[in-house]
N, C-alpha and C positions, 0 to 999 in steps of 0.2 A: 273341461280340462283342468281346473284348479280345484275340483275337489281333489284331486288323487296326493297333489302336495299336503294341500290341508290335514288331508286323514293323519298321510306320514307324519305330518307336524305333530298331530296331537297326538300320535302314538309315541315319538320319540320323547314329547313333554311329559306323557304319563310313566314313562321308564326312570325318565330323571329322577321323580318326584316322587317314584318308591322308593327310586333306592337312595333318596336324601332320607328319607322314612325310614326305612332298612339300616342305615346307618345313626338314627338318633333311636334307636328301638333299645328299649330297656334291656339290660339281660337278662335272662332268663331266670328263674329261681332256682336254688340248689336243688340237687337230684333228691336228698336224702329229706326224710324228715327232720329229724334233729338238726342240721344245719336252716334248714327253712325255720323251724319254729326260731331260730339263735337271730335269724337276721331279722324276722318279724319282730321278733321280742325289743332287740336294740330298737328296731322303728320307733315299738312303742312306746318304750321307755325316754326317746328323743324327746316326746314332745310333751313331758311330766313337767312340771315346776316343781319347785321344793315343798310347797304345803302339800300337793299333792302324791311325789316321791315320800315322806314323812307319813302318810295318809294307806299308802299302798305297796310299799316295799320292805322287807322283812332281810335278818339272816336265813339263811337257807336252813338253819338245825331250828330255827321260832318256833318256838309250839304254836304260834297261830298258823303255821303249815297242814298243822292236825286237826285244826277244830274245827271242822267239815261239817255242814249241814242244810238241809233241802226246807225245814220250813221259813214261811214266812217271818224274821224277826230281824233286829238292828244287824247290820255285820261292818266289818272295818272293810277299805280298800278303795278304790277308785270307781263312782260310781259313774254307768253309762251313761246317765242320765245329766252330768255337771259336766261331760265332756263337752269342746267345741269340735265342730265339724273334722276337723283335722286329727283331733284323737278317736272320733267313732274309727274315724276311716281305718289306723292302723290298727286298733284293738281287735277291731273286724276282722283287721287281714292275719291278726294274731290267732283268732280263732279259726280262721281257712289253713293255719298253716297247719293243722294238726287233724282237722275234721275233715272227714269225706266231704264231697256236695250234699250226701244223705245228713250225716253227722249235723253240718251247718244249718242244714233245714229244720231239722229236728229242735236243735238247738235254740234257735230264735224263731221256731214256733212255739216253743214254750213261752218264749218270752209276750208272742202276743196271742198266746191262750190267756195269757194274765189279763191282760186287757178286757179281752172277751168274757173274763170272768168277773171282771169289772162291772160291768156292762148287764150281764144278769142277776148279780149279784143288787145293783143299784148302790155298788160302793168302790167308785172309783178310785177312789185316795188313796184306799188297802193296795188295790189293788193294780200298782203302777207296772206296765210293762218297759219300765228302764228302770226299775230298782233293782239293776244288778252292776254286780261286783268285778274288777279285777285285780289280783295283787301279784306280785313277783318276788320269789326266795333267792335271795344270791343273785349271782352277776350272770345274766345270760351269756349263751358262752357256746361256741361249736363243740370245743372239745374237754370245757369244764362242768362240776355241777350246778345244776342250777333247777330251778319248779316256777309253776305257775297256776293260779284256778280263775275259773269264771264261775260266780255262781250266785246267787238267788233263789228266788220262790220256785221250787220243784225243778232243780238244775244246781249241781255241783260236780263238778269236771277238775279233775286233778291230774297236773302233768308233770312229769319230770324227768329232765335230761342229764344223762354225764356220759363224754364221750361220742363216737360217731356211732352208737348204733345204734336201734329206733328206742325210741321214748317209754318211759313209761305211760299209762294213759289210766288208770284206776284209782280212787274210785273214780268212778261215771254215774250219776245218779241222771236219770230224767223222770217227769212225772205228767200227767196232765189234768186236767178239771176245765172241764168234763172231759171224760174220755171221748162221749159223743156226745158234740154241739147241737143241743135239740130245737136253739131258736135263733131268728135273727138271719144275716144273711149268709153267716158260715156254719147254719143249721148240715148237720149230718160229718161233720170232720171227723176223722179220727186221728189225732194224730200219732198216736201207738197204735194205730190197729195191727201193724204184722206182729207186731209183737203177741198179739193174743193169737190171730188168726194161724200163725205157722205154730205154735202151739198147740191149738185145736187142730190141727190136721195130724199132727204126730198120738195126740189121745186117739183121732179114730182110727187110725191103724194098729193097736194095741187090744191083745186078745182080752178075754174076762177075765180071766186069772193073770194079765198082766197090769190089767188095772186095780186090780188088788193090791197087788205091788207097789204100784205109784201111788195110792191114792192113801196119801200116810196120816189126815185126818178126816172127819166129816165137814171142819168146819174151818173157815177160812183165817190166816189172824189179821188181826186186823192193819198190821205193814208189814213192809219185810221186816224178816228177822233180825237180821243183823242190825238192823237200823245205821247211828252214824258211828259206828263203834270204830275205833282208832285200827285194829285189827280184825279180822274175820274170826268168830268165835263159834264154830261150829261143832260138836263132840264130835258127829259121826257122820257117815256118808246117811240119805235114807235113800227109800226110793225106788226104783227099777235100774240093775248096772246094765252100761250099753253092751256088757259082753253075753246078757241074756234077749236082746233085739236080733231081727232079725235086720237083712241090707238096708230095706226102703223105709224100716223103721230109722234105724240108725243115720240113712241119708235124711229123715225129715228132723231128727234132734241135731244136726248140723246144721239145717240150714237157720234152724232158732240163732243157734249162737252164733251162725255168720249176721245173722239182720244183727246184733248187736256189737262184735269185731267192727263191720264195717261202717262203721259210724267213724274211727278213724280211717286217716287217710292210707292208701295202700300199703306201704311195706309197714307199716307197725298193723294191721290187723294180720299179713301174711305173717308175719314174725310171730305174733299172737297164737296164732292157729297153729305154726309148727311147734311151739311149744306146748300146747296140749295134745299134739298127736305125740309129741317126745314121753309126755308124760303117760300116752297110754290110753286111746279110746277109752280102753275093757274099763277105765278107771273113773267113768263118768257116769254121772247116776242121774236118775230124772224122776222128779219130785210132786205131787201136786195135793192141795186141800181146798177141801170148799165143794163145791158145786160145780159140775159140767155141762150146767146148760146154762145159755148167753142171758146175758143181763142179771145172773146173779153171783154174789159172791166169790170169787177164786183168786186161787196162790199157785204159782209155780215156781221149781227149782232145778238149776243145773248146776251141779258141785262135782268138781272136779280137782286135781292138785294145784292145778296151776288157772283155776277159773270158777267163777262163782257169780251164777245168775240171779238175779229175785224178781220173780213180778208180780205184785199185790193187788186188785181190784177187789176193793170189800166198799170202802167210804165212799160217802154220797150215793148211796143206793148202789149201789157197782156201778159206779160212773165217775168215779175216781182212782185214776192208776200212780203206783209206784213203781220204780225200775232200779235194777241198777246194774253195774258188771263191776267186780271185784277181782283180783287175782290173792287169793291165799297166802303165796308166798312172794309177792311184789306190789303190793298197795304202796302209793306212794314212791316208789320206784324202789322200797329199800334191799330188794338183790340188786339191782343197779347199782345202785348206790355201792353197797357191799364190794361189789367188785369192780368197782372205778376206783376206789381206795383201796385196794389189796394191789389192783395193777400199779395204782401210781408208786404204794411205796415197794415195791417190788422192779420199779423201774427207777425208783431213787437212791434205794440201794446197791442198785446196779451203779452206778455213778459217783457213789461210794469210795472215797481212798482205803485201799487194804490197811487194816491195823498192823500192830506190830507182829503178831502171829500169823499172816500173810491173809485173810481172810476179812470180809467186808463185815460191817458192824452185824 
């Protein structure tokens, strides 16, 4: 007879004690990206000191904004590695706030493929997986401008906000070494493997006379082209245009460039994507040099107005990959940019006292 009170008791206790729970629950995070990265950002600018705000914090127009690059050498900014606990944590959350779960994984696997290449190498020192970077341009900001990069050995991630619409997110570089971990206990990883794999599924759909087309030399170069060039320097489309594919062609050279949209987080890779369908499928071309059988040599490319792929595997035997995703005409956010400043003074001289001839300056 006194179990039945008891149950009720400890049902009514367990009610209370959600919703005292319910009630201290954090809120939620902003819907948008650009607001998420704004509040991340301040997080993690909270817990900087001044050597290290001096060490890691730039104006937003700095030329060290520009001077981007994937290998291994000295760089400026706040390294992972001298953080305490409390700043991994929000640097982390800096980088969630922009990267899919995919993106994130990607991301700080790279970090500890370094390790791992440590480790095969027999030279750990080189090769630390927290020698990376973060710095911040300007004042983070929901509705002003503002950038930020992570970046390191085979990883450089460039972003930049102004305004509430999604971000910019280009360059994107990732890389690996080894592509495939041949020893040890994370023998067999790939951690770019869809990147080559939905590639090779779109070449084997492709007639002989289309692979004529794509296959623009014999031999592979040896990175991308473009390398860490300040803008995309491209003369000309090459390549196979997607308005000579047929559907299931066409749906497999999508899904390439979604595995690398989708590295950020939802509405900036959707945003991403309608901007190259705005620009015009028929306007996207697909590239490749080197060799088509696995384990040796090869290059691919997707060039487009508004988007520009490279993936390299030639070094270290082809067990060495480079990547990256470009936008043409927004690297670094500068049409963003462009037009966060055309709106603002276009909304300041709205606000403007009419001169003496009745009209605003």
């Amino acid at each position: 007879m006194r179990i039945i009170p008891s149950i009720l008791g400890a049902a009514v206790l367990t009610v209370i004690v959600l919703a005292a729970f319910m009630m201290r629950a954090p809120e939620p995070p902003p819907a948008d990206s650009s607001a998420r990265m704004a509040t991340a950002a301040e997080a993690y600018m909270g817990t900087l000191g001044s050597a290290e705000r001096d060490r890691g914090t730039w104006a937003l127009d700095a030329e060290q904004r520009f001077d981007w690059h994937f290998v291994p050498w000295e760089r400026y900014g706040v390294r992972l590695k001298d953080m305490n606990p409390e700043q991994r944590t929000v640097a982390h959350g800096l980088l969630q706030s922009a990267l899919s779960s995919q993106g994130y994984l990607k991301a700080t696997g790279v970090m500890q493929l370094e390790g791992i290449l440590g480790q095969i190498e027999d030279r750990p020192d080189r090769r630390d997986p927290e020698d990376y970077y973060f710095n911040v341009f300007g004042t983070p900001s929901e509705s002003g401008a503002w950038a930020w990069r992570f970046e390191g050995h085979h990883i450089s991630m460039n972003f930049t906000s102004a305004g509430s619409g999604p971000p910019s997110v280009t360059p994107a570089f990732m890389g690996s070494n080894p592509h495939v971990v041949g020893e040890g206990p994370n023998a067999g990883r790939r951690l770019l493997g869809a990147e080559e794999d939905l590639a090779r599924d779109l070449m084997a759909l492709l007639t002989d006379a289309q692979l004529q087309r794509v296959i623009i030399e014999a031999e592979a170069p040896r990175d991308i082209v473009t390398g860490n060039a300040r803008i995309v320097e491209l003369d000309e489309f090459e390549g196979l245009p997607v308005s000579e594919m047929n559907d299931e062609q066409r749906q497999a050279l999508m899904h390439v460039i979604e595995e690398y949209l989708n590295n950020a987080v939802a509405d900036i890779a959707d945003a991403e994507m309608d901007r190259i369908h705005e620009a015009g499928l028929e306007n996207l071309h697909f590239a490749w040099a080197g060799s088509t059988e696995r384990g040796e040599g090869h290059y691919y490319r997707i060039h487009g107005p508004t988007v520009l792929i490279e993936y390299d595997n030639v070094q270290g035997g082809a067990n060495h990959v480079h990547s990256v995703w470009r936008d043409p005409s927004n690297d670094f956010g500068d049409d963003l940019l462009r037009r966060h400043y055309e709106e603002a003074e276009h909304h300041q001289n709205d606000r403007l006292p009419a001169g003496p001839g009745g009209g605003g300056r």
